[in-house]
C-alpha positions as CSV (number, residue, x, y, z in Angstrom):
1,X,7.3,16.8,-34.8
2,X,3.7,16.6,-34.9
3,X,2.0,14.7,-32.0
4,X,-0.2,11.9,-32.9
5,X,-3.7,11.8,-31.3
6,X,-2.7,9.2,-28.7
7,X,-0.6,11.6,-27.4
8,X,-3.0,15.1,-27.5
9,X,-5.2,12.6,-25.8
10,X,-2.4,11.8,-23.2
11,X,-2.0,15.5,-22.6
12,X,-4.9,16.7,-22.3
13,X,-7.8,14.5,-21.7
14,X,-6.9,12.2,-18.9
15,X,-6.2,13.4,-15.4
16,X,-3.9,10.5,-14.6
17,X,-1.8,11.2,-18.0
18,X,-2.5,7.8,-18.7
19,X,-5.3,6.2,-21.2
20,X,-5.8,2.9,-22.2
21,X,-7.5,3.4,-25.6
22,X,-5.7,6.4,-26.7
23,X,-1.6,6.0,-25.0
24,X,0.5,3.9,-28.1
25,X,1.5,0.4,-26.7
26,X,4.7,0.3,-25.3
27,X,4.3,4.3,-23.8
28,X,3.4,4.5,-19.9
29,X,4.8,6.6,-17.4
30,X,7.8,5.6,-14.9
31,X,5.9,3.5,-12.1
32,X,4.7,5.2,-8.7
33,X,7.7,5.6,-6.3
34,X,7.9,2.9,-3.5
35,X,8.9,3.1,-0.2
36,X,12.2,0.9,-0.5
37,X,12.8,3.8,-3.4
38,X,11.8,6.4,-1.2
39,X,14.1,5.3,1.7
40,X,17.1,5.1,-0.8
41,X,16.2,8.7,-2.3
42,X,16.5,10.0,1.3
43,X,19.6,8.0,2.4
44,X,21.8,9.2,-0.4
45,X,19.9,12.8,0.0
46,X,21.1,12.6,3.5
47,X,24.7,11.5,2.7
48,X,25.0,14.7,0.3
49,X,24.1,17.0,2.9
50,X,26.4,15.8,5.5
51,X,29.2,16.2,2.5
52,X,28.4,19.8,2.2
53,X,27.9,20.7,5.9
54,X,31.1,18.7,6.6
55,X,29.2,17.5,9.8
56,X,25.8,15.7,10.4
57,X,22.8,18.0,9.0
58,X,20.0,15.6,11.0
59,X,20.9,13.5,12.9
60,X,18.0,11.7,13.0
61,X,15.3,10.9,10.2
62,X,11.4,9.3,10.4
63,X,9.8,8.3,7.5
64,X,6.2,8.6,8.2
65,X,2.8,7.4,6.8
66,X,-0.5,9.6,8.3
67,X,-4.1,8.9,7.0
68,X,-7.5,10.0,9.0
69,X,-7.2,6.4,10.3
70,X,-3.9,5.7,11.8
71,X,-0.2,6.7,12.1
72,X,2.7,4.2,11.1
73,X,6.2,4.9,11.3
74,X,7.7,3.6,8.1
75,X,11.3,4.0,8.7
76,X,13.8,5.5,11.3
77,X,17.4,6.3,11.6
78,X,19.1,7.8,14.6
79,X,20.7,7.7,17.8
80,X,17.2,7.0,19.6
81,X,16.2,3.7,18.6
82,X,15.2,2.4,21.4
83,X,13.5,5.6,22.7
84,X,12.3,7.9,19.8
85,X,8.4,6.0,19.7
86,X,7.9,7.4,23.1
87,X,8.2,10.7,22.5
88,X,7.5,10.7,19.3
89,X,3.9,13.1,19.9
90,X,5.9,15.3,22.1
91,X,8.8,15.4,19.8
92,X,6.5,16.4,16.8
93,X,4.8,19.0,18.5
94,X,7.1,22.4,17.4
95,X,7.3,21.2,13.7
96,X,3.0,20.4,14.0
97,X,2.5,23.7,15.1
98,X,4.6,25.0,12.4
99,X,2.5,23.5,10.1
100,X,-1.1,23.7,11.6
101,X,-3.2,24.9,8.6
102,X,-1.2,24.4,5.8
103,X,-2.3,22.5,2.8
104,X,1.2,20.7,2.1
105,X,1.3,18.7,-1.5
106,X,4.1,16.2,-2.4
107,X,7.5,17.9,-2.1
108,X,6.5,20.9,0.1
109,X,8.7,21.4,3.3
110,X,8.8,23.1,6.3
111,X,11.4,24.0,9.0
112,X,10.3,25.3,12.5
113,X,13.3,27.5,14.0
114,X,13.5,26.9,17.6
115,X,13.0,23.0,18.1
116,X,15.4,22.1,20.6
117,X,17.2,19.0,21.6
118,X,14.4,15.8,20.3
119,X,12.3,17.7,19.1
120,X,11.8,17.7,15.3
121,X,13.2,20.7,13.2
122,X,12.3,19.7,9.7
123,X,9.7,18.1,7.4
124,X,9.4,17.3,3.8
125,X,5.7,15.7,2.3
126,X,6.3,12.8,0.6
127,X,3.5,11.8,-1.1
128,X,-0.5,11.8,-0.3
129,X,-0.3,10.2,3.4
130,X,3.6,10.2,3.8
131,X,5.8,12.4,5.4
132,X,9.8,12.8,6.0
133,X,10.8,14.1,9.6
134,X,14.3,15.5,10.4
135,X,16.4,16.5,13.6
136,X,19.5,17.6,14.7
137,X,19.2,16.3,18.6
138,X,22.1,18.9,19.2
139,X,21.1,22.0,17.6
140,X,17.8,23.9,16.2
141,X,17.3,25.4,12.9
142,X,18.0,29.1,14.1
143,X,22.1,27.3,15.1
144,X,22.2,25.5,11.7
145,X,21.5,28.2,9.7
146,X,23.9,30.7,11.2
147,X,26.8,27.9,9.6
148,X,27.6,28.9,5.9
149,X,27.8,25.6,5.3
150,X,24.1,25.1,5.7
151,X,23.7,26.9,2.0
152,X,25.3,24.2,0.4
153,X,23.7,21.6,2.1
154,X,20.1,23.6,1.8
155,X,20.4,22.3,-2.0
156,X,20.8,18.7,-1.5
157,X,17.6,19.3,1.1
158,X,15.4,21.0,-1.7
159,X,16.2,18.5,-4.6
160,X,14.6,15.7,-2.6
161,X,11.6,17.9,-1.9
162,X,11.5,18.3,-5.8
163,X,12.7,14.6,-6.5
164,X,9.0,13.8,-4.7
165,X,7.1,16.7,-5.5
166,X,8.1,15.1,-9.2
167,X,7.8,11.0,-8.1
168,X,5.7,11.1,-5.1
169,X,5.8,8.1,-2.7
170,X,2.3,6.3,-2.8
């Protein structure tokens, strides 16, 4: 099928893959995700790794929003609700040294091996300013990757890096 000029323009003229003069009415892309979307994607994500590792994978989540500005924790779930925002610097500091230098995009992770008991073990970027930190208060990344289960859940953890390196959270 040939592509009409709306949609060369589409292509390959606009950064944002989205022109008002040239895009045919009716033909827009699938809105930014949210976070209420973004919490479900990670809920469900969640759920399907605990099937596979027949056991909790993180125990505890934090969604996360971080601009030059401020810090704001979006969304938590865990066994620390009362306590997690006190030691929530200390807590991050294995996985931030992980990290220090990296240029992460949307969808990127990273996993520092030996974060032990609070302190966080994984990270997936979300979108621009938003991030997704997981923990297993019981075990570090070096323990849940010596279970064979972990391979199995592993998958469920990359398609919702991919599901907002695709649809990131804005």
């Amino acid at each position: 099928m040939t592509p009409t000029c709306g949609e060369i323009l589409y292509d390959f003229l606009t950064p944002t893959g989205y022109n008002v003069l040239a895009t045919p009415p009716g033909w827009r892309k699938m809105p930014a995700m949210n976070l209420a979307d973004a919490r479900t994607a990670v809920i469900h994500a969640m759920g399907r790794m605990n099937a596979a590792h027949q056991k909790p994978l993180f125990d505890e989540w934090v969604l996360i929003k971080l601009t030059p500005d401020q810090g704001a924790i979006l969304a938590y779930e865990g066994p620390r609700v009362d306590s997690y925002k006190s030691r929530f610097q200390a807590d991050l500091g294995p996985l931030r040294a992980e990290m220090k230098g990296q240029l992460m995009e949307a969808g990127d992770f990273e996993f520092t091996p030996h974060a032990h008991e609070t302190h966080f073990d994984a990270c997936i970027r979300l979108g621009p300013a938003a991030y997704l930190i997981c923990n297993h208060t019981g075990k570090t990344m070096t323990e849940i990757r010596q279970d064979p289960l972990w391979l199995e859940a592993q998958k469920h953890f990359l398609n919702l890096a991919t599901k907002f390196r695709d649809d990131p959270l804005t």
